[in-house]
ZAROSE-509294 format. One line per 5 residues: number of its first residue (from 1); for each residue z, y, x of N, C-alpha, C. Coordinates in nm, 2 decimals. Each point is the difference from the previous one (the first is absolute). Layout:
<atoms>
NUM> Z Y X Z Y X Z Y X  ...
</atoms>
This chain:
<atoms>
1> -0.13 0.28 1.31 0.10 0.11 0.04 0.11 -0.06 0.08  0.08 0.12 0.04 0.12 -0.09 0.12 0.10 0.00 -0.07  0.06 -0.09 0.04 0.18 -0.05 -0.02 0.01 0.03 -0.18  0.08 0.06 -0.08 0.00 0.02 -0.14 -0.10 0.10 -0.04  -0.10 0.04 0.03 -0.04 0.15 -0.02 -0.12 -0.09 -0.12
6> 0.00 0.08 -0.11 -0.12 -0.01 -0.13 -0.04 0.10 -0.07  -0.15 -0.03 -0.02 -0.03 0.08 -0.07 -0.07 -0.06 -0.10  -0.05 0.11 -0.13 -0.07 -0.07 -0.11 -0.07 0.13 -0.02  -0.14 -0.03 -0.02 -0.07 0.09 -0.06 -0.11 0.00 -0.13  -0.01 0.08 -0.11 -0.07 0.02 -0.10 -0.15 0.08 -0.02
11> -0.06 -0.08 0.01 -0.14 0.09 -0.03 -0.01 0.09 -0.17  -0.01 0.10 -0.01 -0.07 0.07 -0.10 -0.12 0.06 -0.03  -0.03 0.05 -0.11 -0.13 0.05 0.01 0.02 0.15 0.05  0.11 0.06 -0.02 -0.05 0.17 0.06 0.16 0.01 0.01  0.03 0.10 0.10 0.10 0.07 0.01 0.13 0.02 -0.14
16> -0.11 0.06 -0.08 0.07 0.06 -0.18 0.07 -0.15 -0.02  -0.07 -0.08 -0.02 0.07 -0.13 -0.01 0.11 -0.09 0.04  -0.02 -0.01 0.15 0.08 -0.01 0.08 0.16 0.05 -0.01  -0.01 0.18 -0.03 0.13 0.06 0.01 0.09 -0.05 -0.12  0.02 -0.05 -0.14 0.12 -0.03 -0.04 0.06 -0.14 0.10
21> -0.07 -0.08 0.05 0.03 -0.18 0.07 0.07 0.10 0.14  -0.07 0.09 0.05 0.05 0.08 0.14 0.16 0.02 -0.02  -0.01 0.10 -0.12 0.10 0.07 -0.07 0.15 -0.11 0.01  -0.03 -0.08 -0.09 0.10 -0.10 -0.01 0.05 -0.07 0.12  -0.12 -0.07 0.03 0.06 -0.07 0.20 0.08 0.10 0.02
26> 0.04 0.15 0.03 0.03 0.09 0.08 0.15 0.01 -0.08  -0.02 -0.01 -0.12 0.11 0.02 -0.04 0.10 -0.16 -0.05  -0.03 -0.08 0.06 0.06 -0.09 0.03 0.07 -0.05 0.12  -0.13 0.05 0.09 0.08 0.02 0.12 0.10 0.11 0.02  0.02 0.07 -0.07 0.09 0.13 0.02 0.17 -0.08 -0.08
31> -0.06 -0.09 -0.09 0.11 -0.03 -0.12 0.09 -0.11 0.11  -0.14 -0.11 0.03 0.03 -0.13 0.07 0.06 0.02 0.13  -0.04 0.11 0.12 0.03 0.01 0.08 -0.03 -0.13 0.11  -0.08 -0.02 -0.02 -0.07 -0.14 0.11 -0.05 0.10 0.10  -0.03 -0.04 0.12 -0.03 0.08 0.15 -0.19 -0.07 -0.05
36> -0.06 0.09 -0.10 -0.13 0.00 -0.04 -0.07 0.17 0.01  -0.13 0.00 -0.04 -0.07 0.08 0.00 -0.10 0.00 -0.13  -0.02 0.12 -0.05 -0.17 -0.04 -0.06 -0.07 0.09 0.03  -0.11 -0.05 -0.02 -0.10 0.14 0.03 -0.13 -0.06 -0.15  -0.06 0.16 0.00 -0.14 -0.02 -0.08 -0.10 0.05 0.09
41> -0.11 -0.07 0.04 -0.10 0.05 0.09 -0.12 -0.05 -0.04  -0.09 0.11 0.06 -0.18 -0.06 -0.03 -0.02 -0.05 0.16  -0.08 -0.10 -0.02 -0.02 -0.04 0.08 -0.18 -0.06 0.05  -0.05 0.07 0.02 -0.15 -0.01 0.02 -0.01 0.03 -0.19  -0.09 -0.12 -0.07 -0.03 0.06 -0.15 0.13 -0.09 -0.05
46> 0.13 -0.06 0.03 0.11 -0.01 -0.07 0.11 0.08 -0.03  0.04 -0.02 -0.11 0.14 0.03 -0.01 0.14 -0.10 -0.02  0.04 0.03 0.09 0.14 -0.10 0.04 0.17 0.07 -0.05  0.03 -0.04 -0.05 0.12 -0.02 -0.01 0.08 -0.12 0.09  0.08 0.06 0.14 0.09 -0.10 0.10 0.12 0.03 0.01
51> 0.06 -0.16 0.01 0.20 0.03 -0.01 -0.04 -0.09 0.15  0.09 0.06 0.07 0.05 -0.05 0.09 0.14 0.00 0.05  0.06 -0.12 0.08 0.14 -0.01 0.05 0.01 -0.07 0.06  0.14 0.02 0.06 0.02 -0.09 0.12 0.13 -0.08 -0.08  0.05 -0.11 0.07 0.12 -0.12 -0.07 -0.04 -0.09 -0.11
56> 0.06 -0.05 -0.04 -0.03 -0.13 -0.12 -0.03 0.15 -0.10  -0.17 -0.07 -0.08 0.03 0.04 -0.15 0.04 -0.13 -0.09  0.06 0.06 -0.06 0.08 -0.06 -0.09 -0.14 -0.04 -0.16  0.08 -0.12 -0.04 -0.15 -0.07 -0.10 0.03 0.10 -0.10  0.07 0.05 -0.01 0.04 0.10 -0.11 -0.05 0.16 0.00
61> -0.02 0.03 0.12 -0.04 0.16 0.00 -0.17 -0.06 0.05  0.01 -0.13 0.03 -0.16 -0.02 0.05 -0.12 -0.01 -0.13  0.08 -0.04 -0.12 -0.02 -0.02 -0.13 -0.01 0.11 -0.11  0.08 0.10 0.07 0.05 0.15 -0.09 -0.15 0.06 0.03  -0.01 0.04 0.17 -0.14 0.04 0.04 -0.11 -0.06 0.00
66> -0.01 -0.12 -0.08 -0.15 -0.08 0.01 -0.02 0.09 -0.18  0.13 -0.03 -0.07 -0.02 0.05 -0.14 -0.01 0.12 -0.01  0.01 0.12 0.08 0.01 0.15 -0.03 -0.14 -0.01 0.03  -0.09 -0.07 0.12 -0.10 0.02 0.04 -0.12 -0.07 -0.09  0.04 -0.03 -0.07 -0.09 -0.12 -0.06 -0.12 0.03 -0.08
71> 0.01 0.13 0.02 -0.15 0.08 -0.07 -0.09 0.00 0.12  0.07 -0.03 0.07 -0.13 0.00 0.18 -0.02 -0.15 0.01  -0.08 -0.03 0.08 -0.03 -0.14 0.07 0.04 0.00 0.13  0.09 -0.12 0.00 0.07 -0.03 0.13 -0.07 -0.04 0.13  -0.05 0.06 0.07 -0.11 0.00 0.15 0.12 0.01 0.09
76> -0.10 -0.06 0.14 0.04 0.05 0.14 -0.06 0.08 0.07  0.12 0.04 0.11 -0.07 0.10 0.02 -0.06 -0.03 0.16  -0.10 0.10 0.06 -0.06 -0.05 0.13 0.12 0.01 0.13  0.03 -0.07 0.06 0.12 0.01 0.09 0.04 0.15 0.06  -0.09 0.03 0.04 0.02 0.14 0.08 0.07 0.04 -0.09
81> -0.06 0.05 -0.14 0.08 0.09 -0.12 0.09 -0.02 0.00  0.10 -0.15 0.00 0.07 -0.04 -0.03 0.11 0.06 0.09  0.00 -0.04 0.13 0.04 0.03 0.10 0.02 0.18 -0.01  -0.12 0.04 -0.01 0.05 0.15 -0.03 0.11 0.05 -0.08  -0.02 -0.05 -0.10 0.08 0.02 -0.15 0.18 -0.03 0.03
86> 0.01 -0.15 0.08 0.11 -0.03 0.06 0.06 0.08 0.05  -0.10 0.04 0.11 0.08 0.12 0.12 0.04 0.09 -0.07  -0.08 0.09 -0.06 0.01 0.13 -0.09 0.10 0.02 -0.08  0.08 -0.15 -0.09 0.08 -0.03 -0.08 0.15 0.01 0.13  -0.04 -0.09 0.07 0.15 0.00 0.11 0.03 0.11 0.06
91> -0.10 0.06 0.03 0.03 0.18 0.08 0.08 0.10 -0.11  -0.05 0.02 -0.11 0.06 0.05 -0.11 0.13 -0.02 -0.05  0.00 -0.15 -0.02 0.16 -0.06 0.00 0.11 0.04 0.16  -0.06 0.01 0.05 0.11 0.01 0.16 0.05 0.16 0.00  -0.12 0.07 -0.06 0.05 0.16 0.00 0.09 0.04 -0.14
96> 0.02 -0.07 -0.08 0.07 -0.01 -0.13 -0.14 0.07 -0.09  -0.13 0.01 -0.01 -0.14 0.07 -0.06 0.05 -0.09 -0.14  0.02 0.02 -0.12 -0.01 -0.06 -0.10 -0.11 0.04 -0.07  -0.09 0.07 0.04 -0.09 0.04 -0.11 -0.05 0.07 0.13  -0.18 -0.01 -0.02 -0.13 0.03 0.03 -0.13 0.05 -0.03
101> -0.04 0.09 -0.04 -0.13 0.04 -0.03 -0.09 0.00 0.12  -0.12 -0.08 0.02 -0.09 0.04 0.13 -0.15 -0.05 -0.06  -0.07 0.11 0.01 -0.18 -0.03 -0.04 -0.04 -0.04 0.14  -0.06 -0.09 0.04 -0.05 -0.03 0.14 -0.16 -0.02 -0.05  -0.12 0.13 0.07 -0.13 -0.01 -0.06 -0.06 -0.11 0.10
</atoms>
């Protein structure tokens, strides 16, 4: 990724699972206020849980989200996605979007 920009992503077995590790990221980021993102998405036959941000993460909020997530397995993700996920997170952030719902079939 460019300049400070990171992401971390969690594999799950299904969506239902996923949402409390979703839940929490979201509401950390809301508490913490880091210039991050998360998302829950399927992705071909995965389900992912992604935080993404731009600037230093800090070992401490990098540690909070490996622990909220820690019912998932920590994967990468295929660049394109990544890159998507990035964009989609910065666009959101520049229009002040704190919150998103989008099904993309």
């Amino acid at each position: 990724m460019e300049g400070d920009t990171w992401i971390l992503a969690f594999e799950y077995p299904d969506l239902e699972s996923a949402g409390p590790s979703y839940e929490q990221a979201r509401d950390l980021i809301f508490a913490e206020n880091p210039d991050a993102s998360s998302f829950r998405i399927g992705l071909n036959a995965l389900t992912l849980v992604v935080i993404t941000g731009d600037g230093q993460l800090s070992d401490e909020l990098h540690d909070r989200f490996r622990l909220i997530c820690s019912d998932g397995s920590e994967t990468q993700l295929p660049s394109p996605v990544a890159t998507a996920l990035i964009q989609r997170s910065r666009e959101a952030r520049t229009i002040g979007l704190s919150w998103e719902r989008r099904r993309i079939d």
